[in-house]
C-alpha positions as a printed Julia matrix, in Angstrom:
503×3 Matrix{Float64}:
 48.65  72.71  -11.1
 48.05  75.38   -8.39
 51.14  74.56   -6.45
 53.4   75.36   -9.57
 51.46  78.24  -11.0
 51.74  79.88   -7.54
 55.32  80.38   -7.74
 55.29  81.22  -11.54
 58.34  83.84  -12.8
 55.49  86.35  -14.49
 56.72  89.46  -14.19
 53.18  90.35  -12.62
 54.17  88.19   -9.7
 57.13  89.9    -9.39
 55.89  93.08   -8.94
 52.66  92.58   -6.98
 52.89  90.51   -3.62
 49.93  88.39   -3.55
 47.46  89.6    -0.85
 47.6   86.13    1.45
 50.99  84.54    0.57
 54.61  85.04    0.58
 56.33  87.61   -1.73
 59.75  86.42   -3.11
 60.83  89.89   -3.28
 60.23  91.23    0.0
 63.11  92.38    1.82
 62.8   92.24    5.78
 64.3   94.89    8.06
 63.05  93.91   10.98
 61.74  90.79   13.01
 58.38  92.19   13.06
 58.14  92.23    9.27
 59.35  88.57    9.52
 56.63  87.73   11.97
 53.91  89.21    9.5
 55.36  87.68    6.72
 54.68  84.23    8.98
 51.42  85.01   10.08
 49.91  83.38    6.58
 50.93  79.81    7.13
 48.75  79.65   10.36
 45.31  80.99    7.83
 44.26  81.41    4.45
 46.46  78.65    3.35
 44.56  76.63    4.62
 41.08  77.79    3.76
 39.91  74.89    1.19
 41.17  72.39    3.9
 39.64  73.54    6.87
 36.03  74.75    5.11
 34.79  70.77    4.42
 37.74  68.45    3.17
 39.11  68.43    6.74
 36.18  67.37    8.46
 34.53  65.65    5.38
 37.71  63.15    4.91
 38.02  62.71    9.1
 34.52  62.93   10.67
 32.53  61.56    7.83
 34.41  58.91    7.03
 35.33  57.68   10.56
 31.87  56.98   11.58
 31.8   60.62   13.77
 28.75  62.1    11.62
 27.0   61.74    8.75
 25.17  63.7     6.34
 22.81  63.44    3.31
 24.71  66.63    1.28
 25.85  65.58   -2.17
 29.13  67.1    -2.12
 30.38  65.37    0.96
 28.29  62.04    1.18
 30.79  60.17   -0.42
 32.96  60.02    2.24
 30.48  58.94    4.32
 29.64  55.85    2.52
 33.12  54.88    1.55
 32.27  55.82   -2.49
 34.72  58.76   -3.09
 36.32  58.87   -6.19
 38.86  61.34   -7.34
 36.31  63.53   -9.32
 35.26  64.87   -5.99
 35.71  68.71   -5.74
 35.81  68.9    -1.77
 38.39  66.52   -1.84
 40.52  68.4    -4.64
 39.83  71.61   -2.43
 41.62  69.63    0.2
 44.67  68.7    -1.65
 45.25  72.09   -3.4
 45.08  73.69   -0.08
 47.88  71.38    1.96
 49.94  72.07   -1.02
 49.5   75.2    -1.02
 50.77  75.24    2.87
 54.15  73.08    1.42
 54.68  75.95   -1.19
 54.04  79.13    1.07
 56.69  77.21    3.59
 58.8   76.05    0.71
 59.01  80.14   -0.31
 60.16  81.17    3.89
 62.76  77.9     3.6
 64.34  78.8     0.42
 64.55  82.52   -0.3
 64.36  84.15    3.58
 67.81  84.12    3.92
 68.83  85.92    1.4
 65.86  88.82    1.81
 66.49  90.11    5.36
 68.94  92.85    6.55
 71.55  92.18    8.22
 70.43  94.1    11.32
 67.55  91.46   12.18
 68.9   88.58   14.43
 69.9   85.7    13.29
 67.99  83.23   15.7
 64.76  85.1    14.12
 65.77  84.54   10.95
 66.31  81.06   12.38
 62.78  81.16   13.85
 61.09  81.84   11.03
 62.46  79.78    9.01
 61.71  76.86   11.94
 58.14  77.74   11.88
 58.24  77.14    7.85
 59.61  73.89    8.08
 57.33  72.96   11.09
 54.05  73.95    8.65
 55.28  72.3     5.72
 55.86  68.83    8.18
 52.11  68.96    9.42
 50.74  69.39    6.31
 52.77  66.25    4.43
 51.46  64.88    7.51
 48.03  65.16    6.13
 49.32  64.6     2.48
 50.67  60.99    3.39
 47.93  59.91    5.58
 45.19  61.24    3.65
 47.18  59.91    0.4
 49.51  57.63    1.35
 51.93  57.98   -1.37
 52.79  61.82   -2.97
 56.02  64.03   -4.54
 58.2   64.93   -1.81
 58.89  68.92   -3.09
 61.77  70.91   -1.22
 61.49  73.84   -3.4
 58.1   74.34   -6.19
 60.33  76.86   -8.4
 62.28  73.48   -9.53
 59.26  72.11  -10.87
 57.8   75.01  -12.21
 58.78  74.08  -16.5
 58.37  70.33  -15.22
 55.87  69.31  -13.26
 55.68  66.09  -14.2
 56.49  64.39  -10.87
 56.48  60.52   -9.39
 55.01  60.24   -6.01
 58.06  59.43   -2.98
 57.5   56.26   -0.5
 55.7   56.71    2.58
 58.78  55.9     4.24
 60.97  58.89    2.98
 57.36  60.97    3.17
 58.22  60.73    7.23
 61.67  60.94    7.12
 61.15  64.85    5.54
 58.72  65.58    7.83
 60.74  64.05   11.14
 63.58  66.12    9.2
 61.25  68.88    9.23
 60.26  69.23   12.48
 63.83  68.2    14.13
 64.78  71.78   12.49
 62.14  73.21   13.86
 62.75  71.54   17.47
 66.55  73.26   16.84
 65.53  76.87   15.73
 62.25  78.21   16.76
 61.97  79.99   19.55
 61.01  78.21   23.23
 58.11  79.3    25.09
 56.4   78.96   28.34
 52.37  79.26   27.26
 50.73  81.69   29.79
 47.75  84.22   30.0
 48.5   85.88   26.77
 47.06  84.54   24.37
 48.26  86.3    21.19
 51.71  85.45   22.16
 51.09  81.83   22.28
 49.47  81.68   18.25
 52.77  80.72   16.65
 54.82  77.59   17.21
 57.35  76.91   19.62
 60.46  74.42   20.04
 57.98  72.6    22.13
 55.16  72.87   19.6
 57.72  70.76   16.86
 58.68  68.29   19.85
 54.99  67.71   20.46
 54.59  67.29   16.74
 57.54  64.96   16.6
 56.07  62.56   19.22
 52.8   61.8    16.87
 54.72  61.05   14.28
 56.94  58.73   15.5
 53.83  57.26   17.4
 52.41  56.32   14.1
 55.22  54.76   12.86
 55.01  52.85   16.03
 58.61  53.88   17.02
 57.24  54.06   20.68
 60.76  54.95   22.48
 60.89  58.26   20.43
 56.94  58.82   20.81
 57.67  58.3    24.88
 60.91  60.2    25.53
 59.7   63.43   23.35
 55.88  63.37   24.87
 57.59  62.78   28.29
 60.26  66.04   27.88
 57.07  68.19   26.47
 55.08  67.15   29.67
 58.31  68.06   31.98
 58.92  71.49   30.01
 55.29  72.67   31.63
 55.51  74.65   28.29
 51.89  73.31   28.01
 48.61  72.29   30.56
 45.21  71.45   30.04
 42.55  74.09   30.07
 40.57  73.4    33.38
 36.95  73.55   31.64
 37.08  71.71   28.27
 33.9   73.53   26.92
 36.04  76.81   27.05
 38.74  75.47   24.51
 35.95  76.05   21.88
 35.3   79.51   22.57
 36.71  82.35   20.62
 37.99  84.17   23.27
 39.95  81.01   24.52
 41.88  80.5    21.5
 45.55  80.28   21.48
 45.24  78.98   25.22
 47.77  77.22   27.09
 46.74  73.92   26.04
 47.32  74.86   22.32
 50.13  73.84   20.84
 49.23  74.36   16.9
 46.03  76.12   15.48
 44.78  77.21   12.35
 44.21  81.1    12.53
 41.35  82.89   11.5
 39.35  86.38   11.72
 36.18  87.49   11.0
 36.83  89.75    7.96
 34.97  87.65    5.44
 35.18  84.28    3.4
 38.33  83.05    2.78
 40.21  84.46    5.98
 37.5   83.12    8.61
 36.41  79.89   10.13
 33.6   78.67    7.98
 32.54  75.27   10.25
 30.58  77.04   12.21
 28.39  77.99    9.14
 28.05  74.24    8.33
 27.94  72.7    11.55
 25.2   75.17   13.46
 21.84  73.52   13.34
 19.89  77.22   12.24
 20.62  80.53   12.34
 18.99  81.38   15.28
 22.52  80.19   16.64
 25.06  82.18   14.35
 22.87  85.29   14.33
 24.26  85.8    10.67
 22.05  83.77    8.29
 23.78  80.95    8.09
 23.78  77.5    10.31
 22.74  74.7     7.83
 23.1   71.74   10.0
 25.37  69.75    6.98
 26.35  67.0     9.45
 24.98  65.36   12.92
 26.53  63.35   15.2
 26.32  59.85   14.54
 23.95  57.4    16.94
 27.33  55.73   17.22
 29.2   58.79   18.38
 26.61  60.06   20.24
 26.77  56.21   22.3
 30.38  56.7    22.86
 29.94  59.0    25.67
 29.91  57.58   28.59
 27.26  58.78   31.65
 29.05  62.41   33.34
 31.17  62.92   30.29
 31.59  66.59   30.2
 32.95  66.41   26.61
 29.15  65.35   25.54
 27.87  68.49   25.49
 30.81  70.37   24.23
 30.88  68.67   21.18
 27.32  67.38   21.02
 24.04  69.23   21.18
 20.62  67.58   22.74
 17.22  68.45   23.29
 16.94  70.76   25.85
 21.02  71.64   26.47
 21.34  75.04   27.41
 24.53  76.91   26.67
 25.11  80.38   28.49
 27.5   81.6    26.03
 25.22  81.58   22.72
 22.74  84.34   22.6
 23.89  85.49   25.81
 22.3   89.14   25.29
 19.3   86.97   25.38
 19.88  84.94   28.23
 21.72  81.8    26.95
 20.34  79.51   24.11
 18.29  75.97   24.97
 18.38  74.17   22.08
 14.59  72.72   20.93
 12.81  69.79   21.32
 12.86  69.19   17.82
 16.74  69.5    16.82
 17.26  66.61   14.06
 20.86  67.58   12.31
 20.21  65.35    9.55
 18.15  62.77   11.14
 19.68  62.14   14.34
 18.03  64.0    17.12
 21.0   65.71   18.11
 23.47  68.31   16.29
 26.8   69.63   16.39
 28.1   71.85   19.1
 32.2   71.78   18.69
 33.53  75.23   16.49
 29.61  76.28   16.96
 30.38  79.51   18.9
 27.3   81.91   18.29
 26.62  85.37   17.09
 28.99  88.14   16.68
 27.16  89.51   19.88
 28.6   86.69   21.91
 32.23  86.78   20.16
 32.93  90.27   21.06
 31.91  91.23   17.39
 34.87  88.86   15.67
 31.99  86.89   13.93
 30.42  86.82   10.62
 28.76  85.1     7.71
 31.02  82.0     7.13
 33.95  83.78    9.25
 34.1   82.86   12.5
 37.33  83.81   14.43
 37.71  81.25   16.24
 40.94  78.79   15.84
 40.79  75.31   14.51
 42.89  73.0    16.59
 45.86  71.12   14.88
 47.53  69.49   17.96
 46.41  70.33   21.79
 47.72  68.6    24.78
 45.76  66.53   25.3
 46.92  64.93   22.76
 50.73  64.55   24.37
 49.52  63.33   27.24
 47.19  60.32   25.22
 50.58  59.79   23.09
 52.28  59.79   26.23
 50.44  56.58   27.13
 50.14  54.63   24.27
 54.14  54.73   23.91
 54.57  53.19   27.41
 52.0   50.93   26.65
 54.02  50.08   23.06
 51.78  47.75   21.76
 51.57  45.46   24.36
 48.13  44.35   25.63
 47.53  46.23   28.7
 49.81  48.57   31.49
 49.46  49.98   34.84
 52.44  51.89   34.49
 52.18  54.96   36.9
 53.26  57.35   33.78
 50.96  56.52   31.64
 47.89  56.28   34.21
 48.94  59.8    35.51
 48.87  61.12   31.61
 45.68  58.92   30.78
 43.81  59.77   33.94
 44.03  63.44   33.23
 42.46  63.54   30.25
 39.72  61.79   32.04
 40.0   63.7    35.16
 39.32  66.97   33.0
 36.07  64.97   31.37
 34.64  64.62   34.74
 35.18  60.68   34.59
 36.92  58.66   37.26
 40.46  57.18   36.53
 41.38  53.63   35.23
 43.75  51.16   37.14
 44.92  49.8    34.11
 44.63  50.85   30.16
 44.41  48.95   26.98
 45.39  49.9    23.01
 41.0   50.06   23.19
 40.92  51.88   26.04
 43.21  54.8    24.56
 41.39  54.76   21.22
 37.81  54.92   22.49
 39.12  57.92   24.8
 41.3   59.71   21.61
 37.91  59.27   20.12
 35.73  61.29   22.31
 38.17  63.89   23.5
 39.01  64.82   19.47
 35.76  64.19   18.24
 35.05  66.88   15.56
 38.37  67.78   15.84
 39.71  65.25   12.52
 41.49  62.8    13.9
 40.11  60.32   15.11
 40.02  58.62   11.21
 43.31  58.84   11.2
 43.63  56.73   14.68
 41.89  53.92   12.8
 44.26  54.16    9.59
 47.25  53.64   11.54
 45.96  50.6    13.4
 45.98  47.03   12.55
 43.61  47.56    9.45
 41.36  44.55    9.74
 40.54  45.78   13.94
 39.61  48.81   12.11
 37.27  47.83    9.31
 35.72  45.73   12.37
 35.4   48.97   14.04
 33.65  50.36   11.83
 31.7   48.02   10.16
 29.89  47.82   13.41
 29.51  51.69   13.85
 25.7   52.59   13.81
 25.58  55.45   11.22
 21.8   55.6    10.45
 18.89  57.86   11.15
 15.84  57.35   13.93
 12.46  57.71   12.9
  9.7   60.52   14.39
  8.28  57.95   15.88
  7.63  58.36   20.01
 10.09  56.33   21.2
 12.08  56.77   17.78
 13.54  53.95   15.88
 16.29  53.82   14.6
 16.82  52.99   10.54
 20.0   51.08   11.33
 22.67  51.97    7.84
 25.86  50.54    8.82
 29.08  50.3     6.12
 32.16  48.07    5.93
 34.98  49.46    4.39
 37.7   47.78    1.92
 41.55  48.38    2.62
 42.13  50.45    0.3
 39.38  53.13    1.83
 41.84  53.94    4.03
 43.58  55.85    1.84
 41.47  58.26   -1.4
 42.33  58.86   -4.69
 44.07  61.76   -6.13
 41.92  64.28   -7.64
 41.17  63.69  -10.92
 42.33  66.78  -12.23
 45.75  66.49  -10.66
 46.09  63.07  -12.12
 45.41  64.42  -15.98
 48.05  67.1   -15.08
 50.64  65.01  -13.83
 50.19  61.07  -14.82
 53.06  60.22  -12.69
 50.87  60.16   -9.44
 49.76  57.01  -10.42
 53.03  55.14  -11.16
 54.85  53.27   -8.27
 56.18  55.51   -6.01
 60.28  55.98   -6.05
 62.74  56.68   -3.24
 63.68  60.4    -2.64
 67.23  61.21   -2.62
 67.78  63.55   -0.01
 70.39  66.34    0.36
């Protein structure tokens, strides 16, 4: 498996770092070097999960868009099966993010001078253990079940592993990210940017407060949301639209992003490639339109939404900031993203023209959002609320009411469990998360949720009609197979999973 073979002893390893990972042998001299030596577990790593399993699994599969392409459809209809290359692409990839952070954890220590501070070496190592939480974060709720792996060079003449339980899957990552919360450094997010692309203390105890909110331990979710909100580490960006822009990434309202340039396939952002309705848009050949909106998403909006357009494009939206040499781009009459009058507009930023020249043929530079505050503030509420039916607690209407403040909307007097869901939904729409939402939820409220999304196509009729295709989903959809591959690798993934044994 990729994860084992990418920490193999060759001798050919040893001598030749690999070009977008961590070499074993490197020996640091200064906290620069350890920065650099960082910088991959914020890009490449995660390549094969941003590119289409990340927004395949999320937005296909949570009613958010569909699509007719082959490769991905599956996950629309609820048929995937674990011969599915985009979804192996996805799991190679998040491993690949525990072994690069598994590589910083183990052997850091041992490879830096002793002239380089130890809270950097602390820092570093912080950030590792911060990267390898988020992505078992993925791993378990994509998964559910999977091998809980401290260090890959244990496992590299035995890779014959059982999966761990769910349970002990959170307890690493809260683990995780408490040692990140203890040892990377503490920031206050201002005007520059590049200093705010890796994580902070606050960045773990944002982190920290989603997972405990989907284990529904909603005292932890409240007090860590509510001490990230008082740090003022973080804010919301005034004009949402701008948090999609490349020259807006790593703003103060991010608090973990995939990293990317525009030096080719493999180091860039590739959405915008499949998300652009034509290539009049990227300027770079590309722009195949793979997914639309869904009629359901697109109804979710409600009347003034400002998010609409930033994440959805309609006939006759004009946006200033693609083609702007040209004036601005309107988008046509006839725009019909796979049959649904409408296309995608979030991680669509335009041509390298408009991105200051950091654009190219599937390699956009612009970041992909992990966590944003936004979300804190939505946690925020949801942990006051704690399951109950409703609150007009003034804490979690002030952290509510600013995401929909920022929207354009007017406030609520009082919130419900649907109330925060429908508004995660639209403010992280395209963003993959809102299929996790309806995983961690009581499961039949979800498959009623979606089982009444609208996911079909209209017509070219004048008025269109719509050709209604609507799916309901089984419990066990909620979590996909392993990749078939994997499976004939390492039989074990399909036995019971066993309790980890920690250190």
């Amino acid at each position: 498996m990729s994860i084992f073979m990418l920490f193999s002893c060759s001798e050919e390893f040893l001598q030749r770092p690999p070009e977008d990972g961590i070499a074993l042998d490197n020996f640091y001299s200064s906290e620069e070097e350890l920065v650099a030596n960082t910088n991959s577990l914020y890009g490449s790593v995660w390549f094969n999960f941003n590119t289409k399993a990340f927004w395949s699994i999320t937005e296909l599969s949570s009613g958010n868009a569909r699509t007719y392409s082959g490769d991905v459809v599956n996950f629309f209809n609820f048929s995937i099966t674990g011969d599915n290359t985009v979804l192996a692409d996805g799991w190679s990839s998040l491993w690949g993010v525990v072994a690069q952070s598994n590589a910083i954890i183990n052997y850091t220590e041992s490879r830096v001078s002793g002239d380089v501070p130890q809270a950097a070496v602390n820092n570093t190592i912080g950030e590792a253990h911060f990267m390898r939480a988020v992505s078992y974060f993925y791993l378990t709720r994509i998964w559910g079940p999977v091998p809980i792996i401290e260090n890959n060079l244990s496992y590299v003449y035995d890779p014959q592993i059982p999966t761990n339980r769910v349970e002990d899957i959170y307890e690493l990552i809260e683990r995780d990210l408490q040692f990140a919360i203890d040892n990377c450094y503490p920031k206050v997010r201002g005007g520059n940017y590049l200093a705010n692309a890796h994580v902070s203390s606050g960045s773990a105890k944002a982190m920290k407060a989603k997972v405990h909110l989907y284990q529904e331990e909603y005292d932890m979710a409240r007090q860590l949301s509510q001490e990230v909100i008082a740090s003022n580490e973080f804010k919301l960006l005034d004009d949402y639209a701008n948090l999609f822009l490349t020259e807006f990434n790593n703003n103060e309202e991010s608090i973990v992003a995939m990293q990317w340039t525009s030096q080719g396939y493999g180091v860039g952002n590739a959405m915008q490639a499949s998300f652009a309705i034509s290539s009049a848009i990227t300027g770079t050949g590309d722009g195949y339109g793979v997914i639309g909106p869904t009629i359901d998403l697109q109804e979710a909006f409600e009347d003034g939404d400002e998010r609409r357009k930033a994440t959805i494009m309609l006939a006759n939206d004009f946006y200033p900031n693609i083609r702007a040499a040209d004036g601005g781009y309107t988008v046509p009459d006839d725009i019909n993203a796979q049959n649904t009058k409408a296309g995608i507009k979030k991680y669509v930023v335009g041509t390298p023209a408009d991105n200051n020249g950091n654009s190219a043929q599937q390699a956009a530079s612009n970041n992909t959002y992990i966590m944003r505050y936004a979300d804190v503030l939505l946690i925020n509420a949801e942990a006051i609320l704690a399951g109950g039916s409703s609150t007009s607690d003034t804490q979690a209407l002030e952290s509510f009411n600013k995401v929909r403040l920022r929207a354009g909307l007017g406030t609520l007097p009082s919130i419900t469990l649907d109330n925060i869901l429908h508004e995660r939904r639209v403010e992280f729409a395209i963003e993959g998360d809102y299929w996790f939402d309806l995983g961690r939820i009581d499961r039949q409220n979800a498959i009623n949720i979606i089982s009444n999304q609208e996911r079909g196509t209209y017509t070219n009729d004048s008025p269109p009609v719509i050709l209604s295709e609507m799916y309901t989903p089984e419990a066990n959809d909620f979590t996909l197979p392993y990749p078939a591959t994997d499976v004939a690798l390492n039989p074990r993934l399909l036995e019971d999973p066993v309790p980890y044994e920690f250190n």
